[in-house]
PDB file of N, CA, C and O in Angstrom:
ATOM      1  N   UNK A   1     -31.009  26.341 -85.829  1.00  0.00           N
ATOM      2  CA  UNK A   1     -31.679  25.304 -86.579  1.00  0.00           C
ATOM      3  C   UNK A   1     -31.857  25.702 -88.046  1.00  0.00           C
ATOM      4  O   UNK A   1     -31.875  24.808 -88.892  1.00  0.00           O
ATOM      5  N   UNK A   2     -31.956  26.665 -88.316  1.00  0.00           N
ATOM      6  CA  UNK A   2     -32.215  27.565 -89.896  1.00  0.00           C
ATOM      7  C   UNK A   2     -31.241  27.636 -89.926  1.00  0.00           C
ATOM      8  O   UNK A   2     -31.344  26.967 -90.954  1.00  0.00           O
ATOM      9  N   UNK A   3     -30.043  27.820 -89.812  1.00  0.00           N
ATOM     10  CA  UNK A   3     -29.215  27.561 -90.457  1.00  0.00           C
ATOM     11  C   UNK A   3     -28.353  26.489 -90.826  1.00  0.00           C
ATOM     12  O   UNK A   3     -27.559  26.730 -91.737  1.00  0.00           O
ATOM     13  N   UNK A   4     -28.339  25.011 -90.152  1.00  0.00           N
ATOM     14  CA  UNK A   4     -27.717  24.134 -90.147  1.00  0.00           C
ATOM     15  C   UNK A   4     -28.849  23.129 -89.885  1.00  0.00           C
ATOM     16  O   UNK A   4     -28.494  22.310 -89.037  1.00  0.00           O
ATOM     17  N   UNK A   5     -30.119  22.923 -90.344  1.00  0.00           N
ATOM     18  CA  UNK A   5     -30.902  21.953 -89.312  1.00  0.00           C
ATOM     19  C   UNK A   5     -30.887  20.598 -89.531  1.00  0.00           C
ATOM     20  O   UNK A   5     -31.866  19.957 -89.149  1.00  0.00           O
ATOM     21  N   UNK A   6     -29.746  19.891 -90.203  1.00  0.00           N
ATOM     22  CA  UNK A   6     -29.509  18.849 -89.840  1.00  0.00           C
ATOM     23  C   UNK A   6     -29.097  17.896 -88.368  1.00  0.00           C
ATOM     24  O   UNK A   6     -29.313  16.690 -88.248  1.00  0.00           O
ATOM     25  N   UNK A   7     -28.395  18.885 -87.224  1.00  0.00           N
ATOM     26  CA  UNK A   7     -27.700  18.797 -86.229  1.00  0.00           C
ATOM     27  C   UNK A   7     -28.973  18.527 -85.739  1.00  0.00           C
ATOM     28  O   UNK A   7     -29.118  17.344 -85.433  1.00  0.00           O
ATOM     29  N   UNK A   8     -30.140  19.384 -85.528  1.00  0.00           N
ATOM     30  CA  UNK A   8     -31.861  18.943 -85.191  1.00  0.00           C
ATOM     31  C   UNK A   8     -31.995  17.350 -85.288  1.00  0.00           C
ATOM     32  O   UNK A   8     -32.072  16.488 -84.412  1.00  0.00           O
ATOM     33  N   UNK A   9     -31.992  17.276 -86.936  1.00  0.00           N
ATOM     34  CA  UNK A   9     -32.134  16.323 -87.167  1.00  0.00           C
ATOM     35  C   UNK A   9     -32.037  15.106 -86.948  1.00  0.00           C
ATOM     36  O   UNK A   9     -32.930  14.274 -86.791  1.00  0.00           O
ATOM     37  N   UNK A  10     -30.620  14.964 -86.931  1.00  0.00           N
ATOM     38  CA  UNK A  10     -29.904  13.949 -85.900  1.00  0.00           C
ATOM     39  C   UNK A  10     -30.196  13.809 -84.816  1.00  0.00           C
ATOM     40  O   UNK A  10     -30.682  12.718 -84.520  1.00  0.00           O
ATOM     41  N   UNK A  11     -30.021  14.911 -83.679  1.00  0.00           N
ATOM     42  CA  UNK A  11     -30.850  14.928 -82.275  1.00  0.00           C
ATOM     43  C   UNK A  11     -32.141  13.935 -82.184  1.00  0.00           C
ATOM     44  O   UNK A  11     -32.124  12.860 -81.584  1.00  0.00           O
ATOM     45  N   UNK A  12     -33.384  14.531 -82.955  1.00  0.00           N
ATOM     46  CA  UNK A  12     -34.332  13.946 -83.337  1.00  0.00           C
ATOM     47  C   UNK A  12     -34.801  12.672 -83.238  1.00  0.00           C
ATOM     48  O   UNK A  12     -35.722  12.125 -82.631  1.00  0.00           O
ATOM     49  N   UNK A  13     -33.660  12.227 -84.228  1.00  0.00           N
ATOM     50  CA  UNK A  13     -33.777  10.571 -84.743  1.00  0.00           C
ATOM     51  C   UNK A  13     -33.339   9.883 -83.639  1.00  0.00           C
ATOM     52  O   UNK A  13     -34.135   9.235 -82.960  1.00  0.00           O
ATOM     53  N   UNK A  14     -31.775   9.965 -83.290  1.00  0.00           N
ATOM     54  CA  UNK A  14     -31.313   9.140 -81.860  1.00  0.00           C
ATOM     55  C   UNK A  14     -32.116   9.370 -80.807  1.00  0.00           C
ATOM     56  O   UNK A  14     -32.480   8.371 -80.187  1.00  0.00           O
ATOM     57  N   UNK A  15     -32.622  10.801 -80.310  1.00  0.00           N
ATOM     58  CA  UNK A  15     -33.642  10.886 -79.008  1.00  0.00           C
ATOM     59  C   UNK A  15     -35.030  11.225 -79.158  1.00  0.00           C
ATOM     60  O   UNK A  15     -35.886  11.305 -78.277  1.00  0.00           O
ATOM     61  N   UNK A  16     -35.116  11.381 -80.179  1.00  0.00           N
ATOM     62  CA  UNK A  16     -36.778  11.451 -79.921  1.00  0.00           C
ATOM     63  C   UNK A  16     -37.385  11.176 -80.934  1.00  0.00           C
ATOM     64  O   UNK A  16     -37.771  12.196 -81.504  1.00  0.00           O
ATOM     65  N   UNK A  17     -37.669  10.211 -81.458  1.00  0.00           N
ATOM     66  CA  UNK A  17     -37.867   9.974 -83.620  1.00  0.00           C
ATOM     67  C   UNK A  17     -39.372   9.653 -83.091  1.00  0.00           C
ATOM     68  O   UNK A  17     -39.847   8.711 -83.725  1.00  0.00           O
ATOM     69  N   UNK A  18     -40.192  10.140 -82.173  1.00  0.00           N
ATOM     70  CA  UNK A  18     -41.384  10.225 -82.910  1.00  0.00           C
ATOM     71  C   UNK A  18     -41.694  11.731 -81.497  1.00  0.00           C
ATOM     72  O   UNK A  18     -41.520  11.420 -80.319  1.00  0.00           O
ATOM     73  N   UNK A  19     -42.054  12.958 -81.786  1.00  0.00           N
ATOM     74  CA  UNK A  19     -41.816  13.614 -80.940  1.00  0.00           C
ATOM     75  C   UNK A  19     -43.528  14.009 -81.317  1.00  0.00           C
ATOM     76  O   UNK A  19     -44.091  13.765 -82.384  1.00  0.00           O
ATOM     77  N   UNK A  20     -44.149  14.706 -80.060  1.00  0.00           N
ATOM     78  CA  UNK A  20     -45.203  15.143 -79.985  1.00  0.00           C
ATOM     79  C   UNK A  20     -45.170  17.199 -79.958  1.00  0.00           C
ATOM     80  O   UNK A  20     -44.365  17.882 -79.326  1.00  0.00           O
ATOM     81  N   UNK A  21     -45.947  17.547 -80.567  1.00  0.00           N
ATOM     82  CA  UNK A  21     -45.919  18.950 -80.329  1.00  0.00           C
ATOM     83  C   UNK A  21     -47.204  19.688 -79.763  1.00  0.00           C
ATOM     84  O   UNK A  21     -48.229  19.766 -80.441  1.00  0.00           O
ATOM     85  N   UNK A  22     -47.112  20.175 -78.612  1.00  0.00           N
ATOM     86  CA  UNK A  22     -48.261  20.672 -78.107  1.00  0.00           C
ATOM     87  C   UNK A  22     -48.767  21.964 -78.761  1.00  0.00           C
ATOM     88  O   UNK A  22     -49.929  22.304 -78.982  1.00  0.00           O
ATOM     89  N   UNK A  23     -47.566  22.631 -79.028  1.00  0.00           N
ATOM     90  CA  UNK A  23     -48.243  24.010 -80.138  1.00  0.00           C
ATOM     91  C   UNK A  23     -49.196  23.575 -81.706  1.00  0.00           C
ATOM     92  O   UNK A  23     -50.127  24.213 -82.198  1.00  0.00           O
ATOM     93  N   UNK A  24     -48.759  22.682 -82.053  1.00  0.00           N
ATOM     94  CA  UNK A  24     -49.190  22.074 -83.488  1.00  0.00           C
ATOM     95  C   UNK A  24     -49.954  21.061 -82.832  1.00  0.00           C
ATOM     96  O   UNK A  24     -50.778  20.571 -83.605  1.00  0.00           O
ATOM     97  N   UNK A  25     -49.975  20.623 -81.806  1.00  0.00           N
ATOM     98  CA  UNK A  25     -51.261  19.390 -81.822  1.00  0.00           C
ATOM     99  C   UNK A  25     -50.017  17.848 -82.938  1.00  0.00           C
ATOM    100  O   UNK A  25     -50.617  16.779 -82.836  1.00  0.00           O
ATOM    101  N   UNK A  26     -49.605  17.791 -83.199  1.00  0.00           N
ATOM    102  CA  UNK A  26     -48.988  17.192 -84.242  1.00  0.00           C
ATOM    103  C   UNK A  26     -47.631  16.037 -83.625  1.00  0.00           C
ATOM    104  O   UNK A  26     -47.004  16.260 -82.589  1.00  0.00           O
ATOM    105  N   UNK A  27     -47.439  15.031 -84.376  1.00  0.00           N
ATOM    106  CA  UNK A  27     -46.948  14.044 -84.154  1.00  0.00           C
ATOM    107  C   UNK A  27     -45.735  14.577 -85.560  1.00  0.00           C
ATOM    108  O   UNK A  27     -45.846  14.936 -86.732  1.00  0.00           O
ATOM    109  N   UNK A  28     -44.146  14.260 -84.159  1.00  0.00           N
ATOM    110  CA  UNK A  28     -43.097  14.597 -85.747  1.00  0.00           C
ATOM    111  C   UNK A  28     -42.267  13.382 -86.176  1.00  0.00           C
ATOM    112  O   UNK A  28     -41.137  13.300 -85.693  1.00  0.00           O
ATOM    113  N   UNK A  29     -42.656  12.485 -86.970  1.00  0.00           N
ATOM    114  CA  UNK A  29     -41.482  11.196 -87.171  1.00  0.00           C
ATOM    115  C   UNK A  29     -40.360  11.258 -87.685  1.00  0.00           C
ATOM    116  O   UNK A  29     -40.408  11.543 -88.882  1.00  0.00           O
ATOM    117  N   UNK A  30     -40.017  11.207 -87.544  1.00  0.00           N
ATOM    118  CA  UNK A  30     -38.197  11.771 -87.965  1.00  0.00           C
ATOM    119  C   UNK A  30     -37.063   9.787 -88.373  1.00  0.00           C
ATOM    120  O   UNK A  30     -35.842   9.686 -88.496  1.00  0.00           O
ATOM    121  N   UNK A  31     -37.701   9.085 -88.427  1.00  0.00           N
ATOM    122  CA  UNK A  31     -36.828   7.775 -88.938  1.00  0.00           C
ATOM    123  C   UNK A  31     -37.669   7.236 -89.833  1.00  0.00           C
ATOM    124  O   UNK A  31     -38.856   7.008 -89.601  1.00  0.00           O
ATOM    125  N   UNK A  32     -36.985   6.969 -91.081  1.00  0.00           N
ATOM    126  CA  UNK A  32     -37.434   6.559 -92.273  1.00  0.00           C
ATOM    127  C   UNK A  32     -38.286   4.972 -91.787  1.00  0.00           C
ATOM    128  O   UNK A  32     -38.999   4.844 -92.781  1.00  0.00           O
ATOM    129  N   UNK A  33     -38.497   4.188 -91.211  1.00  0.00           N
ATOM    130  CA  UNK A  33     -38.555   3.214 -91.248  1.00  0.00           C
ATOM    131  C   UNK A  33     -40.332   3.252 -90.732  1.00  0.00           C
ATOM    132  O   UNK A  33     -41.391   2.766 -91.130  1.00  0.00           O
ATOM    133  N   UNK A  34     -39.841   4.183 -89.570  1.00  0.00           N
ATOM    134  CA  UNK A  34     -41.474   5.026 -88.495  1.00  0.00           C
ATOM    135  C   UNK A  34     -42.033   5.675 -89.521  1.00  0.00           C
ATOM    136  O   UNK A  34     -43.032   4.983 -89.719  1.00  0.00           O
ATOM    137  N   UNK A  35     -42.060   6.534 -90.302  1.00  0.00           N
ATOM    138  CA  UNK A  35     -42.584   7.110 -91.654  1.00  0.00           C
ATOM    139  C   UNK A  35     -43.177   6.325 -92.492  1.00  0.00           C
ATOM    140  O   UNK A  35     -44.384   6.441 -92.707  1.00  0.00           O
ATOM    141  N   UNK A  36     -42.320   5.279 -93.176  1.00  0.00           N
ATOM    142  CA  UNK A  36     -43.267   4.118 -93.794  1.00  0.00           C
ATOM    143  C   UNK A  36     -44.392   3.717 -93.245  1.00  0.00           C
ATOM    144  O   UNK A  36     -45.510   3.809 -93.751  1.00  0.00           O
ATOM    145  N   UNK A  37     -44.078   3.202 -92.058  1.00  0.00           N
ATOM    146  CA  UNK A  37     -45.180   2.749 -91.333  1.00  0.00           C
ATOM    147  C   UNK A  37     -46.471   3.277 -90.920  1.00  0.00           C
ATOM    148  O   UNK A  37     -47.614   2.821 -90.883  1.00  0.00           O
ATOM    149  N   UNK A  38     -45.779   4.677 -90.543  1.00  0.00           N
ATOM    150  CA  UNK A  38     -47.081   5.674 -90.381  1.00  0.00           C
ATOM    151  C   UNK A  38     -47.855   5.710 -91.737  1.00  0.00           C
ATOM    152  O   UNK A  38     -49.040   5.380 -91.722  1.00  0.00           O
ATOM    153  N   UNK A  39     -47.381   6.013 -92.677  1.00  0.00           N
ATOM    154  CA  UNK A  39     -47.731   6.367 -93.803  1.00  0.00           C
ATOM    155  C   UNK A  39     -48.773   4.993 -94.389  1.00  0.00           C
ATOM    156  O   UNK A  39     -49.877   5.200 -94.892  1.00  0.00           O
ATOM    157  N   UNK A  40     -48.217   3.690 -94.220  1.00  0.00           N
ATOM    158  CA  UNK A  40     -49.237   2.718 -94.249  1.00  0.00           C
ATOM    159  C   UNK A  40     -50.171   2.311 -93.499  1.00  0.00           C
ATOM    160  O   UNK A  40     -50.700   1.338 -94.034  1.00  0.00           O
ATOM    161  N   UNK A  41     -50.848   2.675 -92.103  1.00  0.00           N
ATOM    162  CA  UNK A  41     -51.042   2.196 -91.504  1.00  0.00           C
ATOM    163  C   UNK A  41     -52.289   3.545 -90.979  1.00  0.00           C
ATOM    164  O   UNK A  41     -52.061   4.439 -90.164  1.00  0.00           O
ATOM    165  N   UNK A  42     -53.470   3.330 -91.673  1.00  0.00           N
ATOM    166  CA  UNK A  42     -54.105   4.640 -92.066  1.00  0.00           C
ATOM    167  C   UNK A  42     -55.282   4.702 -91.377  1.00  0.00           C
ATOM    168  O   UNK A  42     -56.115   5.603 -91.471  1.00  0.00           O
ATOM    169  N   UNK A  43     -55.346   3.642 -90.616  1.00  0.00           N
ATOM    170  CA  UNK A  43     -56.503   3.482 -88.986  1.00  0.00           C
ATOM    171  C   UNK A  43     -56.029   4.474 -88.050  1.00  0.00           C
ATOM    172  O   UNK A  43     -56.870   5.175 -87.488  1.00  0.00           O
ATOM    173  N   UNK A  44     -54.602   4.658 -87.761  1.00  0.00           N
ATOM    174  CA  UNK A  44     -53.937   5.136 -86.601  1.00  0.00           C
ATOM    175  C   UNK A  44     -53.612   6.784 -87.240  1.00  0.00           C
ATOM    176  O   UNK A  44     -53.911   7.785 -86.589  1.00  0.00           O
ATOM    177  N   UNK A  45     -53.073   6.834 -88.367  1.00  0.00           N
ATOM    178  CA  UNK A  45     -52.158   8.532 -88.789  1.00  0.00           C
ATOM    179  C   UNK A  45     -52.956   8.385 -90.405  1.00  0.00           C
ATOM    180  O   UNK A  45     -52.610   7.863 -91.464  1.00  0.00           O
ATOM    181  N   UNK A  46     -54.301   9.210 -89.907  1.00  0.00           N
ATOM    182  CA  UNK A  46     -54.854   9.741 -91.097  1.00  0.00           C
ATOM    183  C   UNK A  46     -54.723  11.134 -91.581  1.00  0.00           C
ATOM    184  O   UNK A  46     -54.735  12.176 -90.926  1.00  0.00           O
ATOM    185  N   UNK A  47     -54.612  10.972 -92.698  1.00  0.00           N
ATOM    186  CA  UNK A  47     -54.359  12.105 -93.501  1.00  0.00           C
ATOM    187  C   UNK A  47     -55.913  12.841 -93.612  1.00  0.00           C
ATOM    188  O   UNK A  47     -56.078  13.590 -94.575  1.00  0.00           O
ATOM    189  N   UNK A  48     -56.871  12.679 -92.807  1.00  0.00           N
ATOM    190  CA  UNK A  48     -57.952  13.663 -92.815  1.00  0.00           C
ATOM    191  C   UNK A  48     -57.836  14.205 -91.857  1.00  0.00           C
ATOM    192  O   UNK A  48     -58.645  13.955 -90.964  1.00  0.00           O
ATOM    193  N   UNK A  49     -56.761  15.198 -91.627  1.00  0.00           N
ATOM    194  CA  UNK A  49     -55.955  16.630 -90.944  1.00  0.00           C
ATOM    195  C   UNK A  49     -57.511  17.585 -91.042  1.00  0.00           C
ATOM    196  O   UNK A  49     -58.015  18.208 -90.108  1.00  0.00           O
ATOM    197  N   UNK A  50     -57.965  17.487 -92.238  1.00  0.00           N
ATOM    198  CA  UNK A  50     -58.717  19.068 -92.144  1.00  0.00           C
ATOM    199  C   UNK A  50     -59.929  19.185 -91.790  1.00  0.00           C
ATOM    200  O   UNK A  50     -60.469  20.289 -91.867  1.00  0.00           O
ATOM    201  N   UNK A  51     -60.918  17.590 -91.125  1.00  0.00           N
ATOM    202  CA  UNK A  51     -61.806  17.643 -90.098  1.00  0.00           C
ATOM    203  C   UNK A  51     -61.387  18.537 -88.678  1.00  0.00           C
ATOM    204  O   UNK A  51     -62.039  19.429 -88.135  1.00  0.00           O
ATOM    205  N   UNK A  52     -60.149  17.998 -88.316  1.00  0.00           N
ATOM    206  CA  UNK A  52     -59.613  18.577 -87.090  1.00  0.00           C
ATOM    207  C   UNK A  52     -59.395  19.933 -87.516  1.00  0.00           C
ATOM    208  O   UNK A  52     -59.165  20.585 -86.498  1.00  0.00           O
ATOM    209  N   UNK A  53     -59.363  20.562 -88.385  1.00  0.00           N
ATOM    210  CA  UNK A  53     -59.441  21.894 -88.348  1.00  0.00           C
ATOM    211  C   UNK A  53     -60.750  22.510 -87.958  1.00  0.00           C
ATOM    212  O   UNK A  53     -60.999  23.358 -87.101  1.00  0.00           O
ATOM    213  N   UNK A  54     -61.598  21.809 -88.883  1.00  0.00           N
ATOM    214  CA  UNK A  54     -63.225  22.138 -88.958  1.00  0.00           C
ATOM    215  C   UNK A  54     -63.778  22.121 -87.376  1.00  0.00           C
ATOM    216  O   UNK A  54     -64.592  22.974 -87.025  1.00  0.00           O
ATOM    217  N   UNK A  55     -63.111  20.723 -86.092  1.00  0.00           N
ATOM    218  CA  UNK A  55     -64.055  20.875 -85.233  1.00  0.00           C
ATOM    219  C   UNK A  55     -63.157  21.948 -84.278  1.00  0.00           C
ATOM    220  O   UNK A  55     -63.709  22.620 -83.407  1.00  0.00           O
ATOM    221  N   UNK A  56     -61.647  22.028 -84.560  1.00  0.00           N
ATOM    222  CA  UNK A  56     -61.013  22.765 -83.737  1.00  0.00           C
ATOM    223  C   UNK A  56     -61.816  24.338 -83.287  1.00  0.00           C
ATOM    224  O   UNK A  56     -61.883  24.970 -82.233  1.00  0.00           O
ATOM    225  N   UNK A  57     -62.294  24.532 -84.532  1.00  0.00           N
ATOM    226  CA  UNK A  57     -63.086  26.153 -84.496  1.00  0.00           C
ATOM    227  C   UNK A  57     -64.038  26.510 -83.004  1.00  0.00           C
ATOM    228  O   UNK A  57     -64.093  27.477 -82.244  1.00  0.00           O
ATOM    229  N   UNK A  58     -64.622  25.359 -83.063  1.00  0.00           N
ATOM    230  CA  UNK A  58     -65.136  25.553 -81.804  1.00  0.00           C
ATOM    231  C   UNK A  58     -66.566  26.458 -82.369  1.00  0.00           C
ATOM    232  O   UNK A  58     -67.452  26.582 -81.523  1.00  0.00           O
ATOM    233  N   UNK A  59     -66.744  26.902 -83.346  1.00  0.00           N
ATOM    234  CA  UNK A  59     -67.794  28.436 -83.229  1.00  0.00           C
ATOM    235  C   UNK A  59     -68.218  27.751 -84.767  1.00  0.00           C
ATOM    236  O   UNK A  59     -67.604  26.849 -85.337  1.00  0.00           O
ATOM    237  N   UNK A  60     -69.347  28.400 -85.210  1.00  0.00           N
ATOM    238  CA  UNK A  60     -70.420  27.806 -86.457  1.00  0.00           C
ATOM    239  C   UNK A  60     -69.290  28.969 -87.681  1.00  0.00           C
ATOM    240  O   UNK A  60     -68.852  30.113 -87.559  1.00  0.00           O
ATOM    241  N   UNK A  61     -69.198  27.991 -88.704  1.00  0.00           N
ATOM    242  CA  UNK A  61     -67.758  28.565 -89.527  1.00  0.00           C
ATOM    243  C   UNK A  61     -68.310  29.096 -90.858  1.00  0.00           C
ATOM    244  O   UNK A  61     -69.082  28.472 -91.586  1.00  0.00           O
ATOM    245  N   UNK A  62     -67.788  30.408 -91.102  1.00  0.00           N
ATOM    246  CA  UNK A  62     -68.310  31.356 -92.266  1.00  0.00           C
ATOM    247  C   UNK A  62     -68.840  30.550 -93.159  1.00  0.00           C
ATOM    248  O   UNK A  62     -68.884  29.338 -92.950  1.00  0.00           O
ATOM    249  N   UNK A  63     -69.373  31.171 -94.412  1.00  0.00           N
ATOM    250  CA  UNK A  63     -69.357  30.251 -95.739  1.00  0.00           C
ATOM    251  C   UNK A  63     -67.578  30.248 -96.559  1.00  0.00           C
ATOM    252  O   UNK A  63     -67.114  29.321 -97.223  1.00  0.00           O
ATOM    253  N   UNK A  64     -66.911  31.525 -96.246  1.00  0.00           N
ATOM    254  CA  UNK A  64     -65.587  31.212 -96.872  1.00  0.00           C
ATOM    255  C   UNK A  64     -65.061  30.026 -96.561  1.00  0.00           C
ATOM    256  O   UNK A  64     -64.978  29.285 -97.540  1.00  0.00           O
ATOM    257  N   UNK A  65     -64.528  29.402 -95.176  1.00  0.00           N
ATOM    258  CA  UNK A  65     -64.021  28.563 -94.427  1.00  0.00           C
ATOM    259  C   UNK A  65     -64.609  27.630 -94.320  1.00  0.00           C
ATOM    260  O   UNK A  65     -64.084  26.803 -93.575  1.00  0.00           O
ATOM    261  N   UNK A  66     -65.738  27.293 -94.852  1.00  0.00           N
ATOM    262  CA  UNK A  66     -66.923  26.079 -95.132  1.00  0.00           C
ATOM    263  C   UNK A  66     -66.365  25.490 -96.795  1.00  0.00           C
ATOM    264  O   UNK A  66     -65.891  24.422 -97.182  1.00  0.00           O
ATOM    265  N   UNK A  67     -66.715  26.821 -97.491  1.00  0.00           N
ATOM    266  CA  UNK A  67     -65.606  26.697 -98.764  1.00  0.00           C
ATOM    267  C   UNK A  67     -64.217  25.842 -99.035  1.00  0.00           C
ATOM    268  O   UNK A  67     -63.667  25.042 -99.792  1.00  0.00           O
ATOM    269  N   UNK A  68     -64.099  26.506 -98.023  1.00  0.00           N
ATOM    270  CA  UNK A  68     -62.680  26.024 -98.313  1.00  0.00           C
ATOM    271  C   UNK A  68     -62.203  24.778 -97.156  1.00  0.00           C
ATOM    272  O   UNK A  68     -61.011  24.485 -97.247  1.00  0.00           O
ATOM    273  N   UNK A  69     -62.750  24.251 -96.414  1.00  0.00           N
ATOM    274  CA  UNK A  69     -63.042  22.451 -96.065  1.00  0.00           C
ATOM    275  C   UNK A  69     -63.315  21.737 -96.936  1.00  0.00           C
ATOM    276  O   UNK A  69     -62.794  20.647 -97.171  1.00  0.00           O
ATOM    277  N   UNK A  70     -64.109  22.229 -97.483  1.00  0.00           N
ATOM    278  CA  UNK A  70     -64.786  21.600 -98.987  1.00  0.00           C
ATOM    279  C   UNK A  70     -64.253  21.280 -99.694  1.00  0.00           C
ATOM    280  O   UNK A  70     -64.454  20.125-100.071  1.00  0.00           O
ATOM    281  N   UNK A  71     -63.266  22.052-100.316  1.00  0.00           N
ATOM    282  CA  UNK A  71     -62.598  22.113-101.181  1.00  0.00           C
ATOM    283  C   UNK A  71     -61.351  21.368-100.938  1.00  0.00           C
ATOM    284  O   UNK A  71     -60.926  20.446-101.634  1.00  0.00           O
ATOM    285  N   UNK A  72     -60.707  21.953 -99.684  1.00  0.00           N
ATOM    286  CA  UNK A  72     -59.595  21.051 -99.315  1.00  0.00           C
ATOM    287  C   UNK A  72     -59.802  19.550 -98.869  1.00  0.00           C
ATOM    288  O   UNK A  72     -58.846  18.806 -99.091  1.00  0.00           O
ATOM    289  N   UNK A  73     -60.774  19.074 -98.348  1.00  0.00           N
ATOM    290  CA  UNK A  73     -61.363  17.578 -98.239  1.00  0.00           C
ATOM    291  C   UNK A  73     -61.173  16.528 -99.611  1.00  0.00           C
ATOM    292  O   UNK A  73     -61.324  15.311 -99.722  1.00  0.00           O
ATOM    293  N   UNK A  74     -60.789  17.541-100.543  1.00  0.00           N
ATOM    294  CA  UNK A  74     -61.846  16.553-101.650  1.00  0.00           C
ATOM    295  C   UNK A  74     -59.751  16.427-102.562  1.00  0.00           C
ATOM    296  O   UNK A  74     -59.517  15.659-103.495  1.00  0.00           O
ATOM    297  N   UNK A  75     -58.997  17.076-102.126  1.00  0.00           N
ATOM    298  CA  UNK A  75     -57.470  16.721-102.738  1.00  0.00           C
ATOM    299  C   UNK A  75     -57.034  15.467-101.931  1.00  0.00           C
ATOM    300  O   UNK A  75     -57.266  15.051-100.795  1.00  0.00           O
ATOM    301  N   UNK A  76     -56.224  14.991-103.108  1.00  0.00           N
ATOM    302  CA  UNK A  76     -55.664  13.879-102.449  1.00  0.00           C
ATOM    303  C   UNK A  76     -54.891  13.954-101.397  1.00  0.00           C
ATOM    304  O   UNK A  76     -55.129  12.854-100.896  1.00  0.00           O
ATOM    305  N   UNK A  77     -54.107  14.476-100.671  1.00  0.00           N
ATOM    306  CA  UNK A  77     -53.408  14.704-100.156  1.00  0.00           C
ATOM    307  C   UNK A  77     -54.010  15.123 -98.424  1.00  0.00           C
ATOM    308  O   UNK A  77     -53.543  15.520 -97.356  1.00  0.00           O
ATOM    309  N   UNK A  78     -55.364  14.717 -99.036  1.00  0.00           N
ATOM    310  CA  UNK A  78     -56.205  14.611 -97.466  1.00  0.00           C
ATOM    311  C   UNK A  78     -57.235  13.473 -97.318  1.00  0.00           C
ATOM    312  O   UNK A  78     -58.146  13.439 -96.492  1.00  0.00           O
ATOM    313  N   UNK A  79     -56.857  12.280 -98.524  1.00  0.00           N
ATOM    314  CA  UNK A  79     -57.848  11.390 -98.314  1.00  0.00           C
ATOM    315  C   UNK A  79     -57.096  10.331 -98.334  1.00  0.00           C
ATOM    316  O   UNK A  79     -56.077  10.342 -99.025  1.00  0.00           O
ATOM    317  N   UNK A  80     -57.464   9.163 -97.551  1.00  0.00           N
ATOM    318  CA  UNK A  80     -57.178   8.074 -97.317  1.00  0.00           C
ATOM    319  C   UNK A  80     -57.715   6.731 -98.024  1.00  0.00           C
ATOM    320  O   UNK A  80     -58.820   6.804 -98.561  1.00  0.00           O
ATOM    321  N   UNK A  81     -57.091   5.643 -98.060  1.00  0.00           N
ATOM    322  CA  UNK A  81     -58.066   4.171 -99.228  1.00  0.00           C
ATOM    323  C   UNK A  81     -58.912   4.295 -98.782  1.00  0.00           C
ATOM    324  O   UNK A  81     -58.913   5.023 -97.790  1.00  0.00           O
ATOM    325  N   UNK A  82     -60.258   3.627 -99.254  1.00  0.00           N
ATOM    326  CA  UNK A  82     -59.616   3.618-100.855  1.00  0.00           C
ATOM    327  C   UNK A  82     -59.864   4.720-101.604  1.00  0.00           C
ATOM    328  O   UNK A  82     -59.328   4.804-102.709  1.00  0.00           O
ATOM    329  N   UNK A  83     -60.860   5.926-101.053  1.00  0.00           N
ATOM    330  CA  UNK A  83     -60.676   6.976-101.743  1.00  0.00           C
ATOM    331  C   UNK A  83     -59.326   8.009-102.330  1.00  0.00           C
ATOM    332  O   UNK A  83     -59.519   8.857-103.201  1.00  0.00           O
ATOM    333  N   UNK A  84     -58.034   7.783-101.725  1.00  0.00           N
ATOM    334  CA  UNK A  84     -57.169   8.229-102.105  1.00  0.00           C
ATOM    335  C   UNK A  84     -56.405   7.578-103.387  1.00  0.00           C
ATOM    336  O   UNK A  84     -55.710   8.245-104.153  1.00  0.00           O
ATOM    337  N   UNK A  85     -56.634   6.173-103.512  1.00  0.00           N
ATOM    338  CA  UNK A  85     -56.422   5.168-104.326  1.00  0.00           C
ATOM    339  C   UNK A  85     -57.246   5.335-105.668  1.00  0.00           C
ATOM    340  O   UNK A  85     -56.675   5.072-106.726  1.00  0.00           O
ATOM    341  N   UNK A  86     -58.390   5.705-105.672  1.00  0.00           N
ATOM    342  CA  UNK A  86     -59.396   5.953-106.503  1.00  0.00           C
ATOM    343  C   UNK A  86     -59.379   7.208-107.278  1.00  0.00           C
ATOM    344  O   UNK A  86     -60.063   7.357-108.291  1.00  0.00           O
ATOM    345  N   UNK A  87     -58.432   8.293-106.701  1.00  0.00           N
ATOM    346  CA  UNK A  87     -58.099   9.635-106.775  1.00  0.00           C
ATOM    347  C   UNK A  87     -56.875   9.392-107.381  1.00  0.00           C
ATOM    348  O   UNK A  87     -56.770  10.063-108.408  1.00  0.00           O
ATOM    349  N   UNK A  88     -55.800   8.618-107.126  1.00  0.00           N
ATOM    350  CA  UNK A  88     -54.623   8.785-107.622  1.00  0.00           C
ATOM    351  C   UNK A  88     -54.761   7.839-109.023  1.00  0.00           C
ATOM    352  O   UNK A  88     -54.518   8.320-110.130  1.00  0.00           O
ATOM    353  N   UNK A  89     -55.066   6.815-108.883  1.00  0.00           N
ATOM    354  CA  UNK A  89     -55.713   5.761-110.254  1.00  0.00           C
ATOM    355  C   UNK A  89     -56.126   6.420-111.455  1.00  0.00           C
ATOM    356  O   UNK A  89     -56.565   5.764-112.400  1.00  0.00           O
TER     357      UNK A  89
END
């Protein structure tokens, strides 16, 4: 796959263009069309990834790693409308 991972790719799209991963917890879309959609449609595939980090811990979380929720919460690239809209504006 590292060396050629388009052949993946392809695989992907014809058999499995929205694949689930149990190691990552994570949803993989692989067809441009499913991507748009995900990407608009921000009830269902939110980009606030880094709550689920926060409750994944399971255990009461340092001040570093409190820090840095904090911090990472507040980039665009983890917020959704209209706060992401308000951020990119």
């Amino acid at each position: 796959m590292f060396e050629n991972p388009y052949d993946t790719y392809r695989r992907l799209r014809d058999d499995e263009p929205v694949a689930w991963s149990d190691e990552t917890q994570w949803l993989l879309v692989t067809r441009w069309d499913d991507v748009v959609d995900a990407l608009k449609n921000h009830d269902v595939f939110s980009s606030r990834r880094i709550d689920l980090l926060a409750s994944r811990s399971g255990a009461e979380l340092d001040p570093q790693m409190t820090w840095l929720i904090e911090m990472a919460s507040q980039g665009m690239w983890m917020l959704d409308p209209p706060q992401h809209t308000r951020v990119r504006n």
